[in-house]
N, CA, C and O atoms as a Maestro MAE file, in Angstrom:
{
 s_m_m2io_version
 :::
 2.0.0
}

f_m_ct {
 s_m_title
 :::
 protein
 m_atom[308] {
  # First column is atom index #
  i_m_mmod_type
  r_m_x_coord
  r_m_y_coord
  r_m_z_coord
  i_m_residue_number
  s_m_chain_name
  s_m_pdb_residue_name
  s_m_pdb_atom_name
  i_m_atomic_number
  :::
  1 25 -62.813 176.527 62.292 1 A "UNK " " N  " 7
  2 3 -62.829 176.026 63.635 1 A "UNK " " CA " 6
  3 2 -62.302 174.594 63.628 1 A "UNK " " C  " 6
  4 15 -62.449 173.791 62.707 1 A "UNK " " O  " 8
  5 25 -61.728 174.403 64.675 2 A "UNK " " N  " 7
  6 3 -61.487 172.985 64.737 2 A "UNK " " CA " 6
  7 2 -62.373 171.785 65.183 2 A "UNK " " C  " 6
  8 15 -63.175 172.315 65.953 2 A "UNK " " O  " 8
  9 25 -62.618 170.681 65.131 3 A "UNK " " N  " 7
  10 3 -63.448 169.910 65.285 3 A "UNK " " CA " 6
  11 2 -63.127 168.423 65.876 3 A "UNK " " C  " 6
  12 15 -63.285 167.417 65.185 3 A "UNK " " O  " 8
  13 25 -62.749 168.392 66.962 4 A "UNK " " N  " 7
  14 3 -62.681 167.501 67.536 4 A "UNK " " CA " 6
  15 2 -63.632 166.121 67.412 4 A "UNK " " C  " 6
  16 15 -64.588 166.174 68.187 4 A "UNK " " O  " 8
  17 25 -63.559 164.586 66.399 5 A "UNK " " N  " 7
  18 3 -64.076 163.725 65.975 5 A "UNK " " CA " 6
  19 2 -63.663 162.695 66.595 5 A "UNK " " C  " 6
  20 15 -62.476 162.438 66.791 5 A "UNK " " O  " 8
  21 25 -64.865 161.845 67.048 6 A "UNK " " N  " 7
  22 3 -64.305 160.442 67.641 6 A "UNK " " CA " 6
  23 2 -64.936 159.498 66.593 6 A "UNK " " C  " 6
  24 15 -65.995 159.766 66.024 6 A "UNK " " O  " 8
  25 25 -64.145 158.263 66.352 7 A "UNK " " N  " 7
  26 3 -64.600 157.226 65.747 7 A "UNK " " CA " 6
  27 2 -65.145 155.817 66.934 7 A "UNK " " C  " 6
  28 15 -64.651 155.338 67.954 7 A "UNK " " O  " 8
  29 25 -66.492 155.520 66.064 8 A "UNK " " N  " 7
  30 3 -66.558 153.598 66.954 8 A "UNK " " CA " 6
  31 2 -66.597 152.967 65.960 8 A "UNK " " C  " 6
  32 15 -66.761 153.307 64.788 8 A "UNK " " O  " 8
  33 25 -66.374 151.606 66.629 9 A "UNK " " N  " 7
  34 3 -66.954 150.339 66.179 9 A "UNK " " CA " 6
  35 2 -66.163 150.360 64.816 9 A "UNK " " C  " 6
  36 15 -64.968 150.647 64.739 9 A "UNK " " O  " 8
  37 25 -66.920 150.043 63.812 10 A "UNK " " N  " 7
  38 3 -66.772 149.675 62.376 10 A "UNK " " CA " 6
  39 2 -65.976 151.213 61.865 10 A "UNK " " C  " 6
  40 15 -65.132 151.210 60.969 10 A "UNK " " O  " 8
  41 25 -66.273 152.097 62.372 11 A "UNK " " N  " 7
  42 3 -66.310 153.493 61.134 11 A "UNK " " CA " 6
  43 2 -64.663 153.655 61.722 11 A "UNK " " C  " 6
  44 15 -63.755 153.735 60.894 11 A "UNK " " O  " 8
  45 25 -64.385 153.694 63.104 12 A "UNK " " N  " 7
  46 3 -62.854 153.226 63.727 12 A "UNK " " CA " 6
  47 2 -62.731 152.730 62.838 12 A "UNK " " C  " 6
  48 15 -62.423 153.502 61.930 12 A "UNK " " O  " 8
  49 25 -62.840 151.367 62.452 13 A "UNK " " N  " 7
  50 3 -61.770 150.499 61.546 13 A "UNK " " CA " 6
  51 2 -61.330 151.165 60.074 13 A "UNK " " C  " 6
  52 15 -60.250 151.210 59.484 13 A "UNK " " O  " 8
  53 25 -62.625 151.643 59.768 14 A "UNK " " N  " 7
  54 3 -62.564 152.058 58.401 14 A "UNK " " CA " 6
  55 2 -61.334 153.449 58.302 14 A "UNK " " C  " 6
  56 15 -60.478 153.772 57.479 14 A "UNK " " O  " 8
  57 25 -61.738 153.912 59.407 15 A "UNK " " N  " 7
  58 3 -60.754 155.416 59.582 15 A "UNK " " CA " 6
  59 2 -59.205 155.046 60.168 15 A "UNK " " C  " 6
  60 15 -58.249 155.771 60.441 15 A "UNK " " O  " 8
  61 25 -59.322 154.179 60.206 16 A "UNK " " N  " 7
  62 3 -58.003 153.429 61.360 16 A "UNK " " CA " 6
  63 2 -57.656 154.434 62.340 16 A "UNK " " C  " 6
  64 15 -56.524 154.883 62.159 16 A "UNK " " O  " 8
  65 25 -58.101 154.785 63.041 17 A "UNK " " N  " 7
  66 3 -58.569 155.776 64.193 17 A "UNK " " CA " 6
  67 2 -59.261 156.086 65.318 17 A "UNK " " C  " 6
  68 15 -60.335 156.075 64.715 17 A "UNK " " O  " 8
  69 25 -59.501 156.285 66.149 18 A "UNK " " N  " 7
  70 3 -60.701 156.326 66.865 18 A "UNK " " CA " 6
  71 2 -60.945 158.110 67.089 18 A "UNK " " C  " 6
  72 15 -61.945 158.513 67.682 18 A "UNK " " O  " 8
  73 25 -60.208 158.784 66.698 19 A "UNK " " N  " 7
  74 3 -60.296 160.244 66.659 19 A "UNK " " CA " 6
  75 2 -59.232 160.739 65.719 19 A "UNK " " C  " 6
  76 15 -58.211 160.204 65.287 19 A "UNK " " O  " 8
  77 25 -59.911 162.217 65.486 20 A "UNK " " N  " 7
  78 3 -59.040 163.131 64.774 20 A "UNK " " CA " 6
  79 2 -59.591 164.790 65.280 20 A "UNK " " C  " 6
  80 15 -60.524 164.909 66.074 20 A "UNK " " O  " 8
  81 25 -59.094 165.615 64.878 21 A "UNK " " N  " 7
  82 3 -59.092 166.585 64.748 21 A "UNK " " CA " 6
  83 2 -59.122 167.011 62.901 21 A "UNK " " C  " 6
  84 15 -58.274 166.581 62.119 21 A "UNK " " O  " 8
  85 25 -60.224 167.877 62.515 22 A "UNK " " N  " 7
  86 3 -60.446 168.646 61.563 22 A "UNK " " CA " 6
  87 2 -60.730 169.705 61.386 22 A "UNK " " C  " 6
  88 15 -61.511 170.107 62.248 22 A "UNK " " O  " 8
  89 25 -60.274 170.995 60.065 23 A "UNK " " N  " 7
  90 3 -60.601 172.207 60.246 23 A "UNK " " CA " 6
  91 2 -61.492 172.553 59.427 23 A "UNK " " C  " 6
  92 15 -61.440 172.259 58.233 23 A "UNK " " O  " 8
  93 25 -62.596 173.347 60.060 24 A "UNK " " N  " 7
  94 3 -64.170 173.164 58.787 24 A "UNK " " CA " 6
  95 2 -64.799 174.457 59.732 24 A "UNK " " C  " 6
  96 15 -65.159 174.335 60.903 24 A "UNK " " O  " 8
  97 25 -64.834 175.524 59.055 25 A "UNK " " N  " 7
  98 3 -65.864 176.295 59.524 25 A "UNK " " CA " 6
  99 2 -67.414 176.886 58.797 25 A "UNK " " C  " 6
  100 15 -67.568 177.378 57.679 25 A "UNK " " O  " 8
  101 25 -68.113 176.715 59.527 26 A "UNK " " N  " 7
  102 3 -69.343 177.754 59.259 26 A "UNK " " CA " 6
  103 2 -70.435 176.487 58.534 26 A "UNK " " C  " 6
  104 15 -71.228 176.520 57.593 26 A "UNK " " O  " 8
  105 25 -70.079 175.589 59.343 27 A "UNK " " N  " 7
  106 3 -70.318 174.071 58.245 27 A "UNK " " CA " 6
  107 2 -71.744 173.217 59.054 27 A "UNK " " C  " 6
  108 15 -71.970 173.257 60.264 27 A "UNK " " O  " 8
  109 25 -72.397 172.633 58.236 28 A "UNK " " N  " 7
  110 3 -73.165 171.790 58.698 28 A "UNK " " CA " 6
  111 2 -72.877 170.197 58.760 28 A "UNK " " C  " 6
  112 15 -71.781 169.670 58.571 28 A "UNK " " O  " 8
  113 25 -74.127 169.526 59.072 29 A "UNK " " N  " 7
  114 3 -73.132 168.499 59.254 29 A "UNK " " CA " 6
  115 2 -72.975 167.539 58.281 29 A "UNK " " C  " 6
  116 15 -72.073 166.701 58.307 29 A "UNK " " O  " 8
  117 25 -73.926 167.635 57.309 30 A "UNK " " N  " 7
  118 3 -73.993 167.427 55.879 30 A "UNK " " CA " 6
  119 2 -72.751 167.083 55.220 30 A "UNK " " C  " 6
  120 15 -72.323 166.078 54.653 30 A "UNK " " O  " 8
  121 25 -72.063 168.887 55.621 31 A "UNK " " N  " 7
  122 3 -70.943 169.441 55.036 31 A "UNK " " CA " 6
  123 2 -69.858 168.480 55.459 31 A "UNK " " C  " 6
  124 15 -69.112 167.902 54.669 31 A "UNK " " O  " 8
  125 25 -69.830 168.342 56.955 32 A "UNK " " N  " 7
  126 3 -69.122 167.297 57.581 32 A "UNK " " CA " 6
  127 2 -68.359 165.928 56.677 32 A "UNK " " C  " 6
  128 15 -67.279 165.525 56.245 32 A "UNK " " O  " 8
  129 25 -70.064 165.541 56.793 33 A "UNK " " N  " 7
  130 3 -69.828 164.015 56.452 33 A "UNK " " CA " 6
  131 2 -69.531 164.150 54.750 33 A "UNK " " C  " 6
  132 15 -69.145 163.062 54.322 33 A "UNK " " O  " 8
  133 25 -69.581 164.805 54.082 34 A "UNK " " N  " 7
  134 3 -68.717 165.090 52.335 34 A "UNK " " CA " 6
  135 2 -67.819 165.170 52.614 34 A "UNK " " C  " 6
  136 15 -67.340 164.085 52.282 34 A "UNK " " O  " 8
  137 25 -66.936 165.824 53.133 35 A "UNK " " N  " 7
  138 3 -65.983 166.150 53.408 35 A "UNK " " CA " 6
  139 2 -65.050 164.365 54.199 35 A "UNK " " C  " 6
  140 15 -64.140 163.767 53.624 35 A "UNK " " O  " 8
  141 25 -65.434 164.115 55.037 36 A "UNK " " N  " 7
  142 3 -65.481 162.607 55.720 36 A "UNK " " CA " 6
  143 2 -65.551 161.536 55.064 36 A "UNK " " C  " 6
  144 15 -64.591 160.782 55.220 36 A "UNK " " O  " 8
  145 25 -66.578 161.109 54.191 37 A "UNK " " N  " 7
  146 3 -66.641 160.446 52.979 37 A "UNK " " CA " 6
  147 2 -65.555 160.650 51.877 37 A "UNK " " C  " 6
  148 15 -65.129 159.643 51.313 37 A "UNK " " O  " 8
  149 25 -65.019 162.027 51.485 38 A "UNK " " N  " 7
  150 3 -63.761 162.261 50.698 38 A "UNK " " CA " 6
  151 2 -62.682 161.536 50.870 38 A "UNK " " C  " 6
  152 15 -62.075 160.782 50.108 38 A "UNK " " O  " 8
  153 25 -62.490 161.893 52.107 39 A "UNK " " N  " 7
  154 3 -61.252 161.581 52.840 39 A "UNK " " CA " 6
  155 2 -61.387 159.922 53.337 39 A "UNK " " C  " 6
  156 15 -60.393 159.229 53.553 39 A "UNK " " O  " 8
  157 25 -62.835 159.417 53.477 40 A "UNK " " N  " 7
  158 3 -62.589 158.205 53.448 40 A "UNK " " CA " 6
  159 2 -64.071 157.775 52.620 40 A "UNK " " C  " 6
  160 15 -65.247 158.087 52.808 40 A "UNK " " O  " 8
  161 25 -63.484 157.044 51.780 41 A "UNK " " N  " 7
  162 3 -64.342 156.547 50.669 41 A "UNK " " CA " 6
  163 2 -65.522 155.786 51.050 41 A "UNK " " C  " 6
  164 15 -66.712 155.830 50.738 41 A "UNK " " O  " 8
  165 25 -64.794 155.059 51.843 42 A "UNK " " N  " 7
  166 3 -65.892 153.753 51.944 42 A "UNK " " CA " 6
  167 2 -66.878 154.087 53.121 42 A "UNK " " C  " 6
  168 15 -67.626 153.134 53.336 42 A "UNK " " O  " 8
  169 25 -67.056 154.965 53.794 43 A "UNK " " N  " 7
  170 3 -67.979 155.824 54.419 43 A "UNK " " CA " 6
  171 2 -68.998 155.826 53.968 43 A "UNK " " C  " 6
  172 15 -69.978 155.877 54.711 43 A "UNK " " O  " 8
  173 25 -69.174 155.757 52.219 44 A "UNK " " N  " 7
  174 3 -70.384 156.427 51.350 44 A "UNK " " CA " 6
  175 2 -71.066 154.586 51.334 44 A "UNK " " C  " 6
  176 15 -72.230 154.363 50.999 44 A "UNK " " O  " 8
  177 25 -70.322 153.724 51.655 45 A "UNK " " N  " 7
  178 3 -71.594 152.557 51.746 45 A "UNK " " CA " 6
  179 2 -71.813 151.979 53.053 45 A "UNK " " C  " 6
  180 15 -72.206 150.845 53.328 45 A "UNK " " O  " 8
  181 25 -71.428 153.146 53.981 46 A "UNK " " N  " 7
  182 3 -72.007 152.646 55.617 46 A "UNK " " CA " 6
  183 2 -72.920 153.291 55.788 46 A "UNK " " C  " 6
  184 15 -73.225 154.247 55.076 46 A "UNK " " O  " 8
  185 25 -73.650 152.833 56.933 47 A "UNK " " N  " 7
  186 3 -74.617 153.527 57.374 47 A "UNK " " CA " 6
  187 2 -73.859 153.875 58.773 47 A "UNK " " C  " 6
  188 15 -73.102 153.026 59.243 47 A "UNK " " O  " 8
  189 25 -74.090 155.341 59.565 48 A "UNK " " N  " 7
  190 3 -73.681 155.879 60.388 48 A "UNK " " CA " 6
  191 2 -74.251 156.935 60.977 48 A "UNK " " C  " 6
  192 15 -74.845 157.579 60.111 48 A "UNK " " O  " 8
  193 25 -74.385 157.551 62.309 49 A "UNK " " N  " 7
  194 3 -75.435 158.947 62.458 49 A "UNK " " CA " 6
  195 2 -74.283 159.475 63.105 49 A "UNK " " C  " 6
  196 15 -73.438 158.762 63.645 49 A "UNK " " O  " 8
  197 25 -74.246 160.558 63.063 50 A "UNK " " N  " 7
  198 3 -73.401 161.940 63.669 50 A "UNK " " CA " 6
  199 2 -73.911 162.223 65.216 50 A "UNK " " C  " 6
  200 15 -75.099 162.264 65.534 50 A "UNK " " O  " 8
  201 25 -72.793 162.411 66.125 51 A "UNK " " N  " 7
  202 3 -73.774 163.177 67.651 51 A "UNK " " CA " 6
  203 2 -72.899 164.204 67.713 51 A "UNK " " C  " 6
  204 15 -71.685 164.076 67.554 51 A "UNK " " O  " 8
  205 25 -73.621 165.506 67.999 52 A "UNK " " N  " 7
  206 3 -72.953 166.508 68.601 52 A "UNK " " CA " 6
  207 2 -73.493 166.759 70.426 52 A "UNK " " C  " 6
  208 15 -74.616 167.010 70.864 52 A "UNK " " O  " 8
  209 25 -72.471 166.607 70.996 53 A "UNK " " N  " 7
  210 3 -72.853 166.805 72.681 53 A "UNK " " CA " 6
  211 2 -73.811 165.475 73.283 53 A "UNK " " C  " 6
  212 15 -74.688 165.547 74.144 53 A "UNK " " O  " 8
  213 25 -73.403 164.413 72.637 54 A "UNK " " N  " 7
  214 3 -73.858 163.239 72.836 54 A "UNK " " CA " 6
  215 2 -75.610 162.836 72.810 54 A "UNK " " C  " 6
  216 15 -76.350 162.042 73.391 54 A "UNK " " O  " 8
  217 25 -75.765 164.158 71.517 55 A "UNK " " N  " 7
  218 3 -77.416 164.223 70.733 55 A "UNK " " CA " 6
  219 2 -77.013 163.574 69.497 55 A "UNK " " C  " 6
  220 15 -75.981 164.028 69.002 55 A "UNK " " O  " 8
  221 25 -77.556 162.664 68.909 56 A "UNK " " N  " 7
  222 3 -77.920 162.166 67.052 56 A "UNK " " CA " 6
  223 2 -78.253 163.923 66.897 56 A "UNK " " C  " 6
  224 15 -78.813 164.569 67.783 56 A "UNK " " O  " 8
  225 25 -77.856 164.404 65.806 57 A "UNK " " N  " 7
  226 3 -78.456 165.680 64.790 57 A "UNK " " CA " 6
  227 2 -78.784 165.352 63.906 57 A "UNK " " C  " 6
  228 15 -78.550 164.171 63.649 57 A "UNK " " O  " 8
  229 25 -79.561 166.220 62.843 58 A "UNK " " N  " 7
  230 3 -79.590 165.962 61.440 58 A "UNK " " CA " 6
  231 2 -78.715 166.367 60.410 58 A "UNK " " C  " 6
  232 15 -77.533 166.496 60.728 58 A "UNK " " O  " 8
  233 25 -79.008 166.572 59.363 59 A "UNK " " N  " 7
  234 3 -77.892 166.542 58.724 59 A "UNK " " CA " 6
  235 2 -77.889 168.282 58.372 59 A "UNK " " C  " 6
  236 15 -76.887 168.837 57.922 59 A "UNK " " O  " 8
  237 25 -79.052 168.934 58.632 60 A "UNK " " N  " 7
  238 3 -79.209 170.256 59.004 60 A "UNK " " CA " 6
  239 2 -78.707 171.189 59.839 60 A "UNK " " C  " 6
  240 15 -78.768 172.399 59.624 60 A "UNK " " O  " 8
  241 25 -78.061 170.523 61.080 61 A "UNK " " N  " 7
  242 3 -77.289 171.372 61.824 61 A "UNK " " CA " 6
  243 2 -76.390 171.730 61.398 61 A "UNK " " C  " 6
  244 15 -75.721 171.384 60.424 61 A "UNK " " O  " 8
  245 25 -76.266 172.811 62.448 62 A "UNK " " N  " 7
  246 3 -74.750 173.519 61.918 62 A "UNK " " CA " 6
  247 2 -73.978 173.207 63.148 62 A "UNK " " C  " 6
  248 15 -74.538 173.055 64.234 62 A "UNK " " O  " 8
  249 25 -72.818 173.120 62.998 63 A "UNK " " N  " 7
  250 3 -71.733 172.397 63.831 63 A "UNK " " CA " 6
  251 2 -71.907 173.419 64.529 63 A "UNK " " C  " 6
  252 15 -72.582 174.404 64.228 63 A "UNK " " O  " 8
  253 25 -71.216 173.205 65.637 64 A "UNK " " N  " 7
  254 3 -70.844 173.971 66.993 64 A "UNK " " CA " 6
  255 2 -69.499 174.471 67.632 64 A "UNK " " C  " 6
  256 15 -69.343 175.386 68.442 64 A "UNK " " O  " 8
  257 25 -68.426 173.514 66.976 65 A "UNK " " N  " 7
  258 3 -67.461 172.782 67.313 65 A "UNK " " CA " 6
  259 2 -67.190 172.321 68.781 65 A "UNK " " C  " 6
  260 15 -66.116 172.495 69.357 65 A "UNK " " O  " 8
  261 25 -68.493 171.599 69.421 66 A "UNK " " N  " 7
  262 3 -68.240 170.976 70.368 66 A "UNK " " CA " 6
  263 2 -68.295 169.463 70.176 66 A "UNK " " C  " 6
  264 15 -68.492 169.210 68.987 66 A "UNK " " O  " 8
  265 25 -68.214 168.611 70.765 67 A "UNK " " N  " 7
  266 3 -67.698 167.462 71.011 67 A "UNK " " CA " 6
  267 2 -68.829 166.668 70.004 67 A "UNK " " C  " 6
  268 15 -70.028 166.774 70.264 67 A "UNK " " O  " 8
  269 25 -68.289 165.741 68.658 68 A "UNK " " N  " 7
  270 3 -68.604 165.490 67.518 68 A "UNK " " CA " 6
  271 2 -68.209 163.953 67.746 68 A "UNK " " C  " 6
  272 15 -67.123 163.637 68.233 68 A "UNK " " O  " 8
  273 25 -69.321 162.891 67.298 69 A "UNK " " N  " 7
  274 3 -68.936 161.050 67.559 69 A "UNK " " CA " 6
  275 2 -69.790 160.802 66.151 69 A "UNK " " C  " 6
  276 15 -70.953 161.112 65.891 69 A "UNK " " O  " 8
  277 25 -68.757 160.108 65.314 70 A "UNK " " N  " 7
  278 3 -69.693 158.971 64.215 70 A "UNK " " CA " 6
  279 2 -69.793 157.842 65.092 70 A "UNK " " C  " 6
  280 15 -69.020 157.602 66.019 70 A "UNK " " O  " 8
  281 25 -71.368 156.764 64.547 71 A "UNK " " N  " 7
  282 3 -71.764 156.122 65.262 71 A "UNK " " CA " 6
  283 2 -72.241 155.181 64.420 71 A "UNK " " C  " 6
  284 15 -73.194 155.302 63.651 71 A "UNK " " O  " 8
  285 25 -71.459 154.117 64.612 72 A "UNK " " N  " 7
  286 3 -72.182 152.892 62.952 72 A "UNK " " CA " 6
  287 2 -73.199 152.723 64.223 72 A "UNK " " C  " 6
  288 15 -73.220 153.232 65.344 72 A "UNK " " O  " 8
  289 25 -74.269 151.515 63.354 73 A "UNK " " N  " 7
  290 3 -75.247 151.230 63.564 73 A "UNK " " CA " 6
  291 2 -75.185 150.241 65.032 73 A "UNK " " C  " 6
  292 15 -74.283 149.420 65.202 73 A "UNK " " O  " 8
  293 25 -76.332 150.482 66.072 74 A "UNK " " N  " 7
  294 3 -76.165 149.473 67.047 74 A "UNK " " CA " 6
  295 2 -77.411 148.442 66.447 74 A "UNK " " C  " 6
  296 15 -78.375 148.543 65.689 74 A "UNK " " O  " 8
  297 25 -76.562 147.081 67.533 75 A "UNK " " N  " 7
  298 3 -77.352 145.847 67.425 75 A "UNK " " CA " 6
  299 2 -77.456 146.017 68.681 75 A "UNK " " C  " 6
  300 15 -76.597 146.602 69.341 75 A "UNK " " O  " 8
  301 25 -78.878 145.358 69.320 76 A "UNK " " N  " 7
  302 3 -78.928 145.222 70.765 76 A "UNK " " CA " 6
  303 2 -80.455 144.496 71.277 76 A "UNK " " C  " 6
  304 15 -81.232 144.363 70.331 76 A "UNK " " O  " 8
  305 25 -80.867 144.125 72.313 77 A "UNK " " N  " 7
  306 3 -81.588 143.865 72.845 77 A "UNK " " CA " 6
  307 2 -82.836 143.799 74.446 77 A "UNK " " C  " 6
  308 15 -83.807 143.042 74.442 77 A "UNK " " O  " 8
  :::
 }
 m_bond[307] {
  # First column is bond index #
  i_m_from
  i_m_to
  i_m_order
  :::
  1 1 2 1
  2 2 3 1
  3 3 4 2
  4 3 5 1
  5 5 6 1
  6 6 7 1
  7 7 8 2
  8 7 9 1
  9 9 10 1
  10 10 11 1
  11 11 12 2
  12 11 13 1
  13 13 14 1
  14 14 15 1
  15 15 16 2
  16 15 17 1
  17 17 18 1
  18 18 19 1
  19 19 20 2
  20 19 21 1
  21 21 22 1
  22 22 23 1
  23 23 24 2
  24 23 25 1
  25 25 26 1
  26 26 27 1
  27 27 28 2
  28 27 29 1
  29 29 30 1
  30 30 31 1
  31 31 32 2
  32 31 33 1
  33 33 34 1
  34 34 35 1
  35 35 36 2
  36 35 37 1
  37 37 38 1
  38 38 39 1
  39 39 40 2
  40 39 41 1
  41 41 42 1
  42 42 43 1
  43 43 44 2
  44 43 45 1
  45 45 46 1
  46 46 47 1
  47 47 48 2
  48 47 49 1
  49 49 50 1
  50 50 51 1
  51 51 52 2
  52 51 53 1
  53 53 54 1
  54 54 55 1
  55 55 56 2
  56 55 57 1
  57 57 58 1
  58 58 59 1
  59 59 60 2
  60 59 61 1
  61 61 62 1
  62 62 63 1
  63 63 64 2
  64 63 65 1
  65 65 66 1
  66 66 67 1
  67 67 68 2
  68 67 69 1
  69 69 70 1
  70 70 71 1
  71 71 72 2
  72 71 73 1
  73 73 74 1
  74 74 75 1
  75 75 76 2
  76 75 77 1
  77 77 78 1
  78 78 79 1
  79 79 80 2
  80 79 81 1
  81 81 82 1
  82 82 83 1
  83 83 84 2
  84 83 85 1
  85 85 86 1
  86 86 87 1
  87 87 88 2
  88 87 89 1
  89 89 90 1
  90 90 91 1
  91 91 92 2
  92 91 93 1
  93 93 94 1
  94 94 95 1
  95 95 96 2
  96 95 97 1
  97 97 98 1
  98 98 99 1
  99 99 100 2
  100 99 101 1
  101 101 102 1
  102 102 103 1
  103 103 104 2
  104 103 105 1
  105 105 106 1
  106 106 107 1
  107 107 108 2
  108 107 109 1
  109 109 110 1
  110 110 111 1
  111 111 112 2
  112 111 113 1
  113 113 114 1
  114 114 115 1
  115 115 116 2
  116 115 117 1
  117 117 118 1
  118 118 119 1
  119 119 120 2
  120 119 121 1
  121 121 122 1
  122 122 123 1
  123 123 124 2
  124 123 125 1
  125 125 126 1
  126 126 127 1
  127 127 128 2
  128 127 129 1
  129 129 130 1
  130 130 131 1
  131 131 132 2
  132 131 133 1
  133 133 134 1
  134 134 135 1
  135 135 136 2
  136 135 137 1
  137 137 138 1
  138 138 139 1
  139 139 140 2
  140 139 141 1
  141 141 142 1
  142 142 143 1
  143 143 144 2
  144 143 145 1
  145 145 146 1
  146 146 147 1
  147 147 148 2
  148 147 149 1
  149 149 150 1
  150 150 151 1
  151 151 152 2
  152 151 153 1
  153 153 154 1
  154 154 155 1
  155 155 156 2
  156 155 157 1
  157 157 158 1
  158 158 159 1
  159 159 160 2
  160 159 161 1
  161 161 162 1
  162 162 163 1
  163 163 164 2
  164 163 165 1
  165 165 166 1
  166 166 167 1
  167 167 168 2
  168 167 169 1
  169 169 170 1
  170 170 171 1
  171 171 172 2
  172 171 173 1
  173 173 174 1
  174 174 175 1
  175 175 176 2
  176 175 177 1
  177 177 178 1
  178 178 179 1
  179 179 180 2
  180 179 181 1
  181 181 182 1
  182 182 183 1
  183 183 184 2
  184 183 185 1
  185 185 186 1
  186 186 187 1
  187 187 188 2
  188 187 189 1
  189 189 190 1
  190 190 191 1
  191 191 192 2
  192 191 193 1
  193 193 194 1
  194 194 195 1
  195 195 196 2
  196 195 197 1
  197 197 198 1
  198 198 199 1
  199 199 200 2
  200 199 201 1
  201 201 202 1
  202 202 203 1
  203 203 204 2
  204 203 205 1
  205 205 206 1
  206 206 207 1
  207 207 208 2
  208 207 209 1
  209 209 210 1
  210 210 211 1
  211 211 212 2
  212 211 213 1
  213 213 214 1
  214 214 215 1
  215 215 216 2
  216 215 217 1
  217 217 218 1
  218 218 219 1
  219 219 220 2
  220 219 221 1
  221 221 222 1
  222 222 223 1
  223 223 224 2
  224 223 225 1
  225 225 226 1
  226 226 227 1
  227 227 228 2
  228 227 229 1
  229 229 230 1
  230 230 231 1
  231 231 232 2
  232 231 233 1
  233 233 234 1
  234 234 235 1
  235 235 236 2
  236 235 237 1
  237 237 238 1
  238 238 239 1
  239 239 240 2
  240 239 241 1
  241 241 242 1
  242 242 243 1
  243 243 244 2
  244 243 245 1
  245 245 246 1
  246 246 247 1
  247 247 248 2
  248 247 249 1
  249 249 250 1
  250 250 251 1
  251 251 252 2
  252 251 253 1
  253 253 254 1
  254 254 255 1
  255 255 256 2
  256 255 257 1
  257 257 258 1
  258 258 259 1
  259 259 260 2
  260 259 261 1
  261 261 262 1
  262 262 263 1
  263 263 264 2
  264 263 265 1
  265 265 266 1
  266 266 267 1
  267 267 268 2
  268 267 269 1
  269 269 270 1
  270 270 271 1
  271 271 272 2
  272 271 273 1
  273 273 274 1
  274 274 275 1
  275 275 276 2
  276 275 277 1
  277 277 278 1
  278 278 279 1
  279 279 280 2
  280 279 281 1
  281 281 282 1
  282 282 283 1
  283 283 284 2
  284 283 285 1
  285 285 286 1
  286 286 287 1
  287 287 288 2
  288 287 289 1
  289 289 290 1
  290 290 291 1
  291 291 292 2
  292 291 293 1
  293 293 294 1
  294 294 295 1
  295 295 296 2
  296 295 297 1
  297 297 298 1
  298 298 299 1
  299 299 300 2
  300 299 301 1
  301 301 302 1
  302 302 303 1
  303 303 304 2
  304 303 305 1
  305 305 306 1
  306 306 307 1
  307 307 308 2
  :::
 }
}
């Protein structure tokens, strides 16, 4: 399936991107982010949470292939 990915903030920079498209089926999101981390290294010393349908998941879900956002960390007040 295809997987429509948006990048923010920091994880954008790192990806030089703010989206992509990827092909990954039958996958969790675990699976995801190995796969993500491969392809970009320095992933593995950020901290970041996954949303599918503009929910945080765990790393237990299984994709959907609906609408998928990495999310570095917010600062706020």
């Amino acid at each position: 399936m295809q997987l429509n990915i948006k990048y923010f903030g920091l994880i954008a920079e790192i990806t030089t991107c703010t989206e992509e498209t990827l092909e990954l089926s039958n996958a969790t999101i675990a699976d995801l982010k190995n796969v993500l981390i491969g392809k970009y290294p320095e992933l593995n010393t950020k901290d970041f949470q996954i949303a599918q349908n503009k929910e945080i998941v765990s790393n237990e879900t299984l994709i959907s292939g609906e609408e998928l956002a990495l999310l570095p960390p917010f600062s706020g007040g």
